[in-house]
Phi, psi and omega in degrees: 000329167274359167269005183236340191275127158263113187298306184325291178322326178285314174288340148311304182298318200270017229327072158212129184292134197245115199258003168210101175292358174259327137337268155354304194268333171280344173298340186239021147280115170261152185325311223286321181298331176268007188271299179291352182208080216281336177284334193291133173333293197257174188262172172322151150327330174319294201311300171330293229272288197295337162286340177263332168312283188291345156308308207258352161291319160285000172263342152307310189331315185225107209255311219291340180304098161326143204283334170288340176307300177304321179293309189302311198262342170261328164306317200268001155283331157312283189314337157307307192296000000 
């Protein structure tokens, strides 16, 4: 699939630079795909999904956080992985 996606396009069309394809590409993975297709390389999406979850459980919690301070602090936690 990466070799067929042209990323640069997609991210013009999302007007966000896409700086890790495997990143990209595990966010629109799902178990299920990965049940049907036992070769494909990166993993599911969960890890995200449960990372994004517990993001957004902290902005009620603490209203005073600017909600971009949180978008900020969770892109650089994507980018670590």
């Amino acid at each position: 699939m990466k070799d067929t996606l042209d990323f640069e396009e997609v991210g013009e069309i999302l007007n966000v630079p896409i700086k890790n394809k495997d990143l990209f590409l595990t966010a629109f993975t799902h178990r299920s795909y990965l049940n049907e297709h036992p070769t494909y390389e990166l993993p599911s999406n969960e890890r995200l999904e449960f990372l994004g979850d517990a993001v957004l459980q902290l902005y009620p919690q603490n209203t005073s956080i600017p909600v971009m301070k949180i978008q900020k602090v969770t892109l650089q936690i994507l980018e670590q992985q």
